[in-house]
VOBA-1610 file (N, C-alpha, C; in pm, whole numbers, padded with zeros to 5 digits, always signed):
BEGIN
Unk+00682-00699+00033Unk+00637-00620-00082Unk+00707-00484-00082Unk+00740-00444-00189Unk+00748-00294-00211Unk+00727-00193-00142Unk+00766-00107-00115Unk+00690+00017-00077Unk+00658+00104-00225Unk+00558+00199-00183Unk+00553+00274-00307Unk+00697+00348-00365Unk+00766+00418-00256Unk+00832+00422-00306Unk+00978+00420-00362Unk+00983+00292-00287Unk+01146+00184-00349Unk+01067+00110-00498Unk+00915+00110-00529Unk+00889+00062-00665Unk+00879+00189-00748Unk+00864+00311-00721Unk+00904+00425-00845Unk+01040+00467-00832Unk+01105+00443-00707Unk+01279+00459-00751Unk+01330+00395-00850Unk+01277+00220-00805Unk+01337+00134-00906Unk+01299+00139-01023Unk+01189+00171-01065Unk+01127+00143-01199Unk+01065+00219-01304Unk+00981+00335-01168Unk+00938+00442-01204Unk+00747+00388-01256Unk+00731+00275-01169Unk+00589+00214-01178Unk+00591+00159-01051Unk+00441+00171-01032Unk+00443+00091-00918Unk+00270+00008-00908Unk+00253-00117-00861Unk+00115-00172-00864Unk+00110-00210-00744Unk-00050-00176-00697Unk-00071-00228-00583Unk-00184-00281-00572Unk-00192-00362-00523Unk-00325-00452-00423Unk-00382-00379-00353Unk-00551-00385-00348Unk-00645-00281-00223Unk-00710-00409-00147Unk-00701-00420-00056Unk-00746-00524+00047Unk-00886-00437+00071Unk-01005-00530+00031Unk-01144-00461+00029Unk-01204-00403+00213Unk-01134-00491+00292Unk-01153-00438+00401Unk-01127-00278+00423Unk-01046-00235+00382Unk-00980-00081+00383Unk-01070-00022+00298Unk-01197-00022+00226Unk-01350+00030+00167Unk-01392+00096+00293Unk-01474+00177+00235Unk-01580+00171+00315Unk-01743+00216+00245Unk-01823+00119+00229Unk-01919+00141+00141Unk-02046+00118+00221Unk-02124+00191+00284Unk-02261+00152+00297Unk-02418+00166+00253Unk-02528+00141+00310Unk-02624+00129+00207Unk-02709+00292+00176Unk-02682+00351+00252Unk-02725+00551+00277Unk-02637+00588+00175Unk-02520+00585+00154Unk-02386+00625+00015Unk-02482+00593-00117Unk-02515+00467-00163Unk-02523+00384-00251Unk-02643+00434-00280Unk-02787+00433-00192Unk-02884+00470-00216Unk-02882+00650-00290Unk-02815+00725-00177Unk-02798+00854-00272Unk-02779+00881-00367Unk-02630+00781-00407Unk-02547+00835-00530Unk-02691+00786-00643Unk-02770+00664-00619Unk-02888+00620-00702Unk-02986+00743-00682Unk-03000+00810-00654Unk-03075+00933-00706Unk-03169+00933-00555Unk-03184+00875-00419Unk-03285+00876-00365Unk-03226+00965-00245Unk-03315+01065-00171Unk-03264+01142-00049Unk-03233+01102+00092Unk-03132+01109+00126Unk-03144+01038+00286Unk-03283+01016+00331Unk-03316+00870+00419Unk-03412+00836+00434Unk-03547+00778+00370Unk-03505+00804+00229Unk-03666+00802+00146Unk-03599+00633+00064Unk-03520+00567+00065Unk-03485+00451+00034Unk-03575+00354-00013Unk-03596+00322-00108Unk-03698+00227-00120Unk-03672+00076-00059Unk-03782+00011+00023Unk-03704-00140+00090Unk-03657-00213+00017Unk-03759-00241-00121Unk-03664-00327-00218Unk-03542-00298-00248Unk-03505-00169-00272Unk-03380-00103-00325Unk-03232-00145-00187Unk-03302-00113-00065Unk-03244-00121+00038Unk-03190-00236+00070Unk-03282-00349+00028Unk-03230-00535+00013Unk-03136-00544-00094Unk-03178-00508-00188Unk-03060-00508-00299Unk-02918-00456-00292Unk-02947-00313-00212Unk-02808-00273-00197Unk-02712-00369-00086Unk-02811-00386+00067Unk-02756-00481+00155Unk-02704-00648+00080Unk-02759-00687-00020Unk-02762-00762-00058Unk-02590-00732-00140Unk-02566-00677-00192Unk-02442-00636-00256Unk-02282-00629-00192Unk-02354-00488-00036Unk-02246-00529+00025Unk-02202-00639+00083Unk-02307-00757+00068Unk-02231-00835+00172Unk-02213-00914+00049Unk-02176-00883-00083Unk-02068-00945-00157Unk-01922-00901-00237Unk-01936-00742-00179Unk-01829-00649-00281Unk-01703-00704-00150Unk-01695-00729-00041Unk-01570-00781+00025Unk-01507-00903-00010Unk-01599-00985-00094Unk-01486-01067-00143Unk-01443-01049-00311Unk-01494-00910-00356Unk-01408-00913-00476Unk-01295-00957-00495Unk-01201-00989-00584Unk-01094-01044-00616Unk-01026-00919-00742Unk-00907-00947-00715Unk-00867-00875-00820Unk-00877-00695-00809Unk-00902-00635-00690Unk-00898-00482-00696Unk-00727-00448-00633Unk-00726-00342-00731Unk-00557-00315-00735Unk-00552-00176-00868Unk-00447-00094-00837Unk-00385+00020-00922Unk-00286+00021-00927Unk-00196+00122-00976Unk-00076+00162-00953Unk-00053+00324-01047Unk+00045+00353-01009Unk+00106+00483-01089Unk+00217+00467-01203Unk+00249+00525-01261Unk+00374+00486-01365Unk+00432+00714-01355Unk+00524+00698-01319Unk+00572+00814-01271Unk+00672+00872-01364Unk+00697+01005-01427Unk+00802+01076-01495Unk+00846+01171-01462Unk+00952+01250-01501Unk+01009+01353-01506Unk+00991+01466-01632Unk+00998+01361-01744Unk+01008+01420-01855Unk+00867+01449-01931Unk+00804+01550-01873Unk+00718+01612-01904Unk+00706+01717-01954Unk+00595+01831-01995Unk+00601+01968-02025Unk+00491+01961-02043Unk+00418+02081-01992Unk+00285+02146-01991Unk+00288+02281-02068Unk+00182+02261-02145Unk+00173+02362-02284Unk-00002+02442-02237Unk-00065+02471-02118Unk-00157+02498-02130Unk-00280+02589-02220Unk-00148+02678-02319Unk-00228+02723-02401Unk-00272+02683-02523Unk-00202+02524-02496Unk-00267+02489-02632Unk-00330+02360-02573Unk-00383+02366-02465Unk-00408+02262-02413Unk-00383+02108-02405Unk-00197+02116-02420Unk-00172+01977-02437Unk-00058+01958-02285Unk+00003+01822-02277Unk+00058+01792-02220Unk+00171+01661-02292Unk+00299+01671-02215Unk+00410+01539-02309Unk+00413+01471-02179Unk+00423+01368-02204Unk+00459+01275-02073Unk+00554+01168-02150Unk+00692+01147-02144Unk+00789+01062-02176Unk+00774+01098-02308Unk+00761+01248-02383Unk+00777+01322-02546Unk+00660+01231-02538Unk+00518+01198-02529Unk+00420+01135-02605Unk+00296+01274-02590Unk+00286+01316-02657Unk+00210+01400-02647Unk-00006+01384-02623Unk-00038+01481-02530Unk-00220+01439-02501Unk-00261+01546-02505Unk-00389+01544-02538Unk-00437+01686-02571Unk-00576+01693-02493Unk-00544+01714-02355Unk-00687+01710-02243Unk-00764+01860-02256Unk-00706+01915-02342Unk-00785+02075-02318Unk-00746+02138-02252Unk-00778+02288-02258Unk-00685+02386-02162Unk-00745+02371-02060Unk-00832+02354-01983Unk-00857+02377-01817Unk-00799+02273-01735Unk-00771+02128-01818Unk-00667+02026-01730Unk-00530+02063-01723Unk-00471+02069-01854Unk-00351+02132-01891Unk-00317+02248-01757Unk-00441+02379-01762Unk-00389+02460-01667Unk-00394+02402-01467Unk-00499+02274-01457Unk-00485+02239-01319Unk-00358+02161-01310Unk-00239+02117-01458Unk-00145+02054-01406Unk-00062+02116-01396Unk-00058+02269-01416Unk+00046+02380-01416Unk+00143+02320-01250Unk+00259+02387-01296Unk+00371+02382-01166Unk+00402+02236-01133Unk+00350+02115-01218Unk+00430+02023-01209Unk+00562+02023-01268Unk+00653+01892-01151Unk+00726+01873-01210Unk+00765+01707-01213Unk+00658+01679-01194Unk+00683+01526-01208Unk+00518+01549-01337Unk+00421+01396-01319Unk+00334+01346-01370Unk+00333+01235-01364Unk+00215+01202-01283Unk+00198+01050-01266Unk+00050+00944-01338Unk+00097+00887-01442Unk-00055+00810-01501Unk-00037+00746-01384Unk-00234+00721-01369Unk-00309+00618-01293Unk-00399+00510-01337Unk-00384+00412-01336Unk-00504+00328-01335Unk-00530+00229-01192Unk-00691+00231-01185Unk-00738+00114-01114Unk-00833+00072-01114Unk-00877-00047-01030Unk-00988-00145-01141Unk-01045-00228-00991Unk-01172-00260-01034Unk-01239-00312-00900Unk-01259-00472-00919Unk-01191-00494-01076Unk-01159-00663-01102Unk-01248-00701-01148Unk-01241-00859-01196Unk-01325-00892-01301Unk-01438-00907-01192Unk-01405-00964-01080Unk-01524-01025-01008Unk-01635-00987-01016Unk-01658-00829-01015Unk-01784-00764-01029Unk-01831-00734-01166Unk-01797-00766-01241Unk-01807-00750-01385Unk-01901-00930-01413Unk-01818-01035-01335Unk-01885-01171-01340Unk-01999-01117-01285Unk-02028-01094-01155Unk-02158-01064-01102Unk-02304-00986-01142Unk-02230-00857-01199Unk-02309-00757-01275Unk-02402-00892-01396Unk-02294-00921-01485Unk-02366-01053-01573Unk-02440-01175-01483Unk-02388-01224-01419Unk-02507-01342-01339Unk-02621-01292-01329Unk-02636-01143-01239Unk-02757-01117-01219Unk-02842-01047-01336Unk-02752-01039-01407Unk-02876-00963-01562Unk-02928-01086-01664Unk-02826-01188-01626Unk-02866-01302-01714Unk-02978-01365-01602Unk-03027-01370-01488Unk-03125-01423-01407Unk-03236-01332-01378Unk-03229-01237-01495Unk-03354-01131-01518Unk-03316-01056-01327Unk-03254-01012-01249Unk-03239-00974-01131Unk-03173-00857-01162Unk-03257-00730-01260Unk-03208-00637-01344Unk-03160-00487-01217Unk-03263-00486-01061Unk-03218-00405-00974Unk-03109-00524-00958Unk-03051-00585-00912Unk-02977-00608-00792Unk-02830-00575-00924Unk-02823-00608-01066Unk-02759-00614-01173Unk-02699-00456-01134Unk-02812-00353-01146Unk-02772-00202-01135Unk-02712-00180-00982Unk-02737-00201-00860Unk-02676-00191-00789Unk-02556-00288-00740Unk-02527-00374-00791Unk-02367-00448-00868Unk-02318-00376-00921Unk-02346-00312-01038Unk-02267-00169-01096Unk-02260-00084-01045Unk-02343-00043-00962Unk-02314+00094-00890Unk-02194+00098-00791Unk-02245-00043-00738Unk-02138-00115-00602Unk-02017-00091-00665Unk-01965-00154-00824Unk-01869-00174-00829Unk-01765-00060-00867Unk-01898+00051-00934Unk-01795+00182-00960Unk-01767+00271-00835Unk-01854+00223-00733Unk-01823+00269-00613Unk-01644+00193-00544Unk-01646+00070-00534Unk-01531+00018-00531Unk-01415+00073-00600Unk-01417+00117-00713Unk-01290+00151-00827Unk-01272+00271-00784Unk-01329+00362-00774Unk-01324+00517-00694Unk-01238+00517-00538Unk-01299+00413-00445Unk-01251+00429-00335Unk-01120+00384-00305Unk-01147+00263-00406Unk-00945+00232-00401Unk-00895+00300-00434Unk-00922+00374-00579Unk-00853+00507-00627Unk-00788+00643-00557Unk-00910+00652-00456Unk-00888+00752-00356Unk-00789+00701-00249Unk-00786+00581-00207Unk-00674+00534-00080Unk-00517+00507-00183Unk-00525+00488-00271Unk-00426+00482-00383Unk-00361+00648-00400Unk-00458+00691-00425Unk-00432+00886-00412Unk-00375+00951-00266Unk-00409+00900-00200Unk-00395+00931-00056Unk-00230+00884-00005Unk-00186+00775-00055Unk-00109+00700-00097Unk+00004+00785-00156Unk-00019+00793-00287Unk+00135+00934-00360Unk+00120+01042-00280Unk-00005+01063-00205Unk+00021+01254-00148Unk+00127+01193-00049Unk+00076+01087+00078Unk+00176+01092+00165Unk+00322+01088+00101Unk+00346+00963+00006Unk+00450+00983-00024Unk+00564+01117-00115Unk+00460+01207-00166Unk+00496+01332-00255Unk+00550+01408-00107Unk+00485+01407+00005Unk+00490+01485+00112Unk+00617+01515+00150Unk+00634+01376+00171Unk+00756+01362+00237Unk+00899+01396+00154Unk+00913+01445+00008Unk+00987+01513-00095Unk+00991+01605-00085Unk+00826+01700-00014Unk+00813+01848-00046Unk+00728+01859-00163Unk+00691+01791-00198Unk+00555+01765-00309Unk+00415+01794-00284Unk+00406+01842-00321Unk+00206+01853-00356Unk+00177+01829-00465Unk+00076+01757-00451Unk-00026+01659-00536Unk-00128+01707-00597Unk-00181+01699-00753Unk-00336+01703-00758Unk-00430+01667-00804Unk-00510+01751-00779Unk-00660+01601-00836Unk-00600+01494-00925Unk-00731+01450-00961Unk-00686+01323-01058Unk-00808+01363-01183Unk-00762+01335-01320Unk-00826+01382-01398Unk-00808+01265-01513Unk-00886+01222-01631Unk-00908+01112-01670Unk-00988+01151-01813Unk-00962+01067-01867Unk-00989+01060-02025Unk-01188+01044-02015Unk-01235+01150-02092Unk-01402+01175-02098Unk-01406+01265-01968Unk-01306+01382-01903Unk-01353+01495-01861Unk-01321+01577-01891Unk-01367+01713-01854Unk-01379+01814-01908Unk-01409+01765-02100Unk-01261+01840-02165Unk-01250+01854-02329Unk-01130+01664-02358Unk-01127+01665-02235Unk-01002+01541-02322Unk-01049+01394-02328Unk-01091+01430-02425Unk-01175+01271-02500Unk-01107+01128-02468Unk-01205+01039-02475Unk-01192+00929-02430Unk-01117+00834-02506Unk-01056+00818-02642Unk-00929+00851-02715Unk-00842+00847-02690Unk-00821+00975-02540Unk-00683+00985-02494Unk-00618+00871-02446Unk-00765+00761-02418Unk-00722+00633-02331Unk-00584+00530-02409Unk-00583+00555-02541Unk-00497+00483-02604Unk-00376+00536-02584Unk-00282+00648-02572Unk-00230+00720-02548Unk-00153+00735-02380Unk-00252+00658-02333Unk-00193+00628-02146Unk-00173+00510-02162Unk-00212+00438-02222Unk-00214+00258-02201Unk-00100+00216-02252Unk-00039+00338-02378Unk+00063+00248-02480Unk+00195+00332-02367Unk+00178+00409-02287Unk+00289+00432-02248Unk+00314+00281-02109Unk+00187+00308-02037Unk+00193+00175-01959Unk+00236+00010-01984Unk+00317-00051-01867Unk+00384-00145-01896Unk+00228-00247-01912Unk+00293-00355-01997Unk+00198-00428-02103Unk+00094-00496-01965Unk-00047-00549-01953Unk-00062-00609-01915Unk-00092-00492-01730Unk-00103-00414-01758Unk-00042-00321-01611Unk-00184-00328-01553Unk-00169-00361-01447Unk-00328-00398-01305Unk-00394-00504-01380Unk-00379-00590-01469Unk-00500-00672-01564Unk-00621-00585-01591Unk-00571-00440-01685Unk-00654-00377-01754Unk-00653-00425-01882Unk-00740-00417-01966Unk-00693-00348-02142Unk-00797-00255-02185Unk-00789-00235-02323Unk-00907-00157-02381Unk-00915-00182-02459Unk-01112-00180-02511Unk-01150-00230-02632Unk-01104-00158-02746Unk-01177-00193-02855Unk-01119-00104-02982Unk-01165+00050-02974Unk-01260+00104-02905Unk-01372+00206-02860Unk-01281+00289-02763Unk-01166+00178-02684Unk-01136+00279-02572Unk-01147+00299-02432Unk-01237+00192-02400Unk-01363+00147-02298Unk-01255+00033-02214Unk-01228+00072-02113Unk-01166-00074-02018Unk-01261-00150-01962Unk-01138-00279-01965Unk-01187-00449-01917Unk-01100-00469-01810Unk-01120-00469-01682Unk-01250-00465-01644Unk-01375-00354-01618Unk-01494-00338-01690Unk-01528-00239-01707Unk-01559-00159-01567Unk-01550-00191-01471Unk-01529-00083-01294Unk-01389-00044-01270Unk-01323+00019-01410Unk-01180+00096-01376Unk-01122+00202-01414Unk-01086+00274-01345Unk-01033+00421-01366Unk-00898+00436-01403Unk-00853+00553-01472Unk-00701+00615-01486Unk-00731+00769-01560Unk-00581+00820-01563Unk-00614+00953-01605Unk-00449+00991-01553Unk-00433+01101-01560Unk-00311+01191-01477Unk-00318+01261-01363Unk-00233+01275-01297Unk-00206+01365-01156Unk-00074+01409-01171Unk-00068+01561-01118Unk+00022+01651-01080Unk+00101+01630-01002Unk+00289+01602-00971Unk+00319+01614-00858Unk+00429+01736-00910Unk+00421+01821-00750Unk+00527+01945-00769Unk+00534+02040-00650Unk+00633+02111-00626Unk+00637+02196-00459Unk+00549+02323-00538Unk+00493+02321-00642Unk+00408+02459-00698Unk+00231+02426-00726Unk+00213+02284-00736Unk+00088+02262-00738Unk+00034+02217-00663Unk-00130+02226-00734Unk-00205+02317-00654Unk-00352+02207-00663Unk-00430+02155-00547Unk-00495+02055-00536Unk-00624+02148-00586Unk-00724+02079-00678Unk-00891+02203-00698Unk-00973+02081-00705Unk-01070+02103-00656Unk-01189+02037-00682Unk-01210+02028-00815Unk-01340+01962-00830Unk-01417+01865-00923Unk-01483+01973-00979Unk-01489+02037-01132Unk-01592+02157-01151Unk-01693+02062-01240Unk-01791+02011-01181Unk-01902+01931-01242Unk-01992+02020-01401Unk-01983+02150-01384Unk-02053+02183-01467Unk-01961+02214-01601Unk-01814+02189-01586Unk-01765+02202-01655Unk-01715+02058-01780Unk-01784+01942-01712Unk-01746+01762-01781Unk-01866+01756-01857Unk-01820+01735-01974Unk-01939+01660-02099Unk-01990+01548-02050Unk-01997+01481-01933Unk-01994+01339-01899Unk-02144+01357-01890Unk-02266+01402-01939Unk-02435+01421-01919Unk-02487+01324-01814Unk-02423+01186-01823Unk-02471+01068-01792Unk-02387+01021-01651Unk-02268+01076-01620Unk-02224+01035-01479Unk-02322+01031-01374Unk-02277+00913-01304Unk-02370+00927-01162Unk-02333+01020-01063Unk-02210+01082-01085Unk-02150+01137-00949Unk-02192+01335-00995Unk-02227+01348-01116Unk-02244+01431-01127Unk-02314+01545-01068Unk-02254+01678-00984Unk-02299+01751-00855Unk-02297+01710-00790Unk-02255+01558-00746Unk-02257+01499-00622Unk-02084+01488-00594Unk-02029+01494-00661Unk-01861+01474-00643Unk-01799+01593-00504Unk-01894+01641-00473Unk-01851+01697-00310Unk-01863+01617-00204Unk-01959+01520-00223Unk-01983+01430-00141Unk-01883+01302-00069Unk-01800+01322-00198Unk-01712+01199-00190Unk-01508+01270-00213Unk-01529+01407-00204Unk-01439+01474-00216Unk-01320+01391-00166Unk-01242+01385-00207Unk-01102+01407-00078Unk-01080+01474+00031Unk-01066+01425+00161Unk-01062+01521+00282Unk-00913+01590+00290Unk-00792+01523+00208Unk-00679+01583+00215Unk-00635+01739+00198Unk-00595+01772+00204Unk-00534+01924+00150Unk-00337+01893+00089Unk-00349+01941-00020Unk-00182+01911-00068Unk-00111+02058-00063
//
């Protein structure tokens, strides 16, 4: 296979496979991010979640990749960005965390249909907890590949003299979920076995994308939670928890 990066020399894309073993998800994570405090776990809740992990390792189908440019320009005061002349309009506070690039890399990744089958088995067998912690499981999955996927371009940005940053995505902060049409049509057809509905919304619905910074001038920032319209995220104030341990 490929390395990451003899597949963005050659192509300037690259997809990869996450072997679920390389997760790491247990039932104290899962219970939190569900709203409950270390220790106070409910047992039912606690079977359900155990009940999960010992099926998110044989998902099928979890995998991302990057699609990488040069030909960019960052306009932060008008809060847009060009990636290959296609122009996005994420708002000025993304615009300004992608300052000092000189690359830009779209992301997507996806935790596969498998858990998307499962989430449905168990809502169609009235098994409406074990249904919610299937979803939780599975947006937990799409995140963590995301993050070993992320972990992934820093080493390789490293070794250029690159620094990397966050990762930022269509429905945060100001840059509407909209923008999703706009990353997809630049992406090669068919790219990780994503698509999107007419709404905007990806299939499989446990999958992420958005943009990241690469450049010897930028600059890695945390997650400003109070600053995302997202009301309804689960990770919301909790996104320290699950930070990145890297530094770029």
């Amino acid at each position: 296979m490929d390395t990451l990066k003899q597949s963005l020399a050659r192509a300037g894309h690259c997809e990869i496979r996450v072997d679920p073993g390389k997760l790491t998800l247990d039932v104290e994570q899962i219970g939190e991010l569900s709203g409950f405090e270390p220790g106070t776990l409910p047992e039912p809740c606690r079977r359900s979640i155990e009940d999960e992990l010992r099926h998110w390792g044989g998902y099928q189908g979890i995998r991302g990749g990057f699609l990488v440019s040069e030909d960019i320009e960052i306009m932060p005061g008008n809060g847009t960005f060009f990636f290959d002349k296609k122009k996005f309009t994420p708002g000025r506070e993304i615009a300004e965390f992608l300052q000092g690039a000189e690359k830009l890399a779209l992301f997507v990744c996806t935790a596969g249909e498998t858990v998307s089958q499962r989430i449905s088995e168990l809502s169609r067998s009235g098994d409406l907890l074990g249904a919610y912690y299937a979803d939780l499981t599975g947006s937990l999955v799409a995140e963590q590949a995301m993050d070993l996927l992320h972990r992934m371009l820093v080493e390789e940005m490293k070794q250029q003299g690159c620094a990397v940053s966050n990762r930022y995505s269509p429905g945060y902060g100001e840059w509407a979920l909209k923008g999703q049409f706009g990353l997809f049509a630049l992406l090669p057809s068919g790219f990780c076995g994503i698509r999107l509905t007419p709404d905007g919304l990806m299939i499989p619905v446990k999958s992420v994308s958005g943009v990241i910074a690469i450049g010897r001038n930028v600059t890695f920032r945390k997650y400003r939670c109070h600053t995302c319209q997202d009301t309804d995220c689960r990770y919301r104030d909790k996104k320290h928890l699950r930070a990145m341990k890297f530094t770029c």
